[in-house]
C-alpha positions in Angstrom: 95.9 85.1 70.7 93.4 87.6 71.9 92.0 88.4 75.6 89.1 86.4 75.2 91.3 83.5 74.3 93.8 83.8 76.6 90.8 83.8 79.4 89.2 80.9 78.1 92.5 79.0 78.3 94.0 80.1 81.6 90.9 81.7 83.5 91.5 85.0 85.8 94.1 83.2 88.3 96.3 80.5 86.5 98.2 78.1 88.5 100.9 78.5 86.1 102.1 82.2 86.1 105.3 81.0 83.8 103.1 81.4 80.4 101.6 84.7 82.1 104.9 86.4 82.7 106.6 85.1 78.8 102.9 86.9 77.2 103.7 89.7 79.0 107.2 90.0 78.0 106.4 89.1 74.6 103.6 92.0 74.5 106.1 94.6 76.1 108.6 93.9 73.4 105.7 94.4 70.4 106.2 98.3 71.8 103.2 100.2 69.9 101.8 97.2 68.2 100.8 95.1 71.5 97.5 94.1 72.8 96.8 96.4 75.4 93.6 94.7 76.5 95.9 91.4 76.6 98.7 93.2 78.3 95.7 94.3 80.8 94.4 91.0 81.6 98.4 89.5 82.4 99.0 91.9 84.9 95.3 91.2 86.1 96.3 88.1 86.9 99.8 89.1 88.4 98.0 91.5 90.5 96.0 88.8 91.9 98.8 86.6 92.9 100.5 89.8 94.4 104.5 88.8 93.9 106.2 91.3 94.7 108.6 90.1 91.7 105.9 91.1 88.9 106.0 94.6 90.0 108.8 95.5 87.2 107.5 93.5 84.9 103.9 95.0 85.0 105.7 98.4 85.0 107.8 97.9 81.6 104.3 96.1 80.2 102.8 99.5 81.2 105.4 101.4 79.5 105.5 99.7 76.3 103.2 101.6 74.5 100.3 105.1 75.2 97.3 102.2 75.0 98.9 100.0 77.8 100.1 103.1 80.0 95.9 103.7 80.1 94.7 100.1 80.4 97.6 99.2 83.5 96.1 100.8 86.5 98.5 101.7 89.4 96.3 99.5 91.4 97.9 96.7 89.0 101.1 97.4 90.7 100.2 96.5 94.3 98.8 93.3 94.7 101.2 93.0 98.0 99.7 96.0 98.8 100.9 99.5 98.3 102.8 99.7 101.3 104.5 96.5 101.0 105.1 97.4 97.1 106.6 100.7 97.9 108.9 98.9 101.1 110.4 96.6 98.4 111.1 99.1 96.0 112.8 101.2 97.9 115.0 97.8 98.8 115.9 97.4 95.6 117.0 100.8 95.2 117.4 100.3 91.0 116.0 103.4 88.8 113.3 101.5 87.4 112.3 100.7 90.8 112.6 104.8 91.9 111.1 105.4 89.2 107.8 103.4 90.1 108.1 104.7 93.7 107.8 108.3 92.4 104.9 106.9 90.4 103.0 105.4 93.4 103.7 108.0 95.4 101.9 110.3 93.0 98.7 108.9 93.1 96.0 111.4 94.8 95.8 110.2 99.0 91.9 109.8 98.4 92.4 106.9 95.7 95.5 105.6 97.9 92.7 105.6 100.7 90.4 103.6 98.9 92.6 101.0 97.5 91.7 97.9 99.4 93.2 94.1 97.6 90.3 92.5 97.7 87.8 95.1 96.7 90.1 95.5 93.6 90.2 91.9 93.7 86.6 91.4 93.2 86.2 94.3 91.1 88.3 92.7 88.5 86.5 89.1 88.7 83.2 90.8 88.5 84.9 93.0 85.0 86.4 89.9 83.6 83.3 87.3 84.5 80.9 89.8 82.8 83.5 90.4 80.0 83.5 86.7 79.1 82.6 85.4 75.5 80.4 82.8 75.6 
């Protein structure tokens, strides 16, 4: 299944996030041979639910392969917000989850400044609407 198809079939904000979560696992464990325009949309939609649970998920689908560390934003990792993301990192205290702190925490103050939910919210809508095969 591609990205077009998984749009058509579950839209930009699924009520089901269970079939979103297995895609992206399955993609993460295709390494190099994923779908990073797939992988893109799933944490898409993760983002806009914003659990805070997704966040190490989107980070391994990230990681899985050079395409998908390009397509998944760092926005993609915040959709409780940076702040909150970062407070619950640093909770869990696990490597993977220091390691996506240092990651965050990386990111240039001016792009941290303009990162607002819902403008990244709409910009994805507006991407994925105008994206849409007919």
């Amino acid at each position: 299944m591609d990205e077009d198809e998984w749009y058509r079939r579950h839209g930009l904000r699924p009520a089901d996030l269970g079939p979103v979560r297995a895609l992206l696992r399955e993609q993460t464990a295709l390494g190099a041979h994923n779908d990073s325009a797939l992988i893109h949309l799933a944490c898409v939609q993760l983002f806009l639910h914003g659990d805070l649970a997704d966040v190490p998920l989107i980070w391994r689908a990230k990681h899985s392969s050079f395409d998908a560390a390009c397509s998944v934003e760092w926005q993609l990792l915040c959709g409780a917000g940076r702040d909150r993301t970062l407070d619950h990192l640093r909770a869990l205290g696990t490597a993977e989850a220091g390691e996506v702190v240092a990651y965050l925490s990386s990111v240039h103050p001016e792009d941290v400044a303009a990162f607002s939910i819902d403008e990244q919210s709409r910009w994805y809508a507006e991407y994925y609407e105008a994206e849409e095969v007919s």
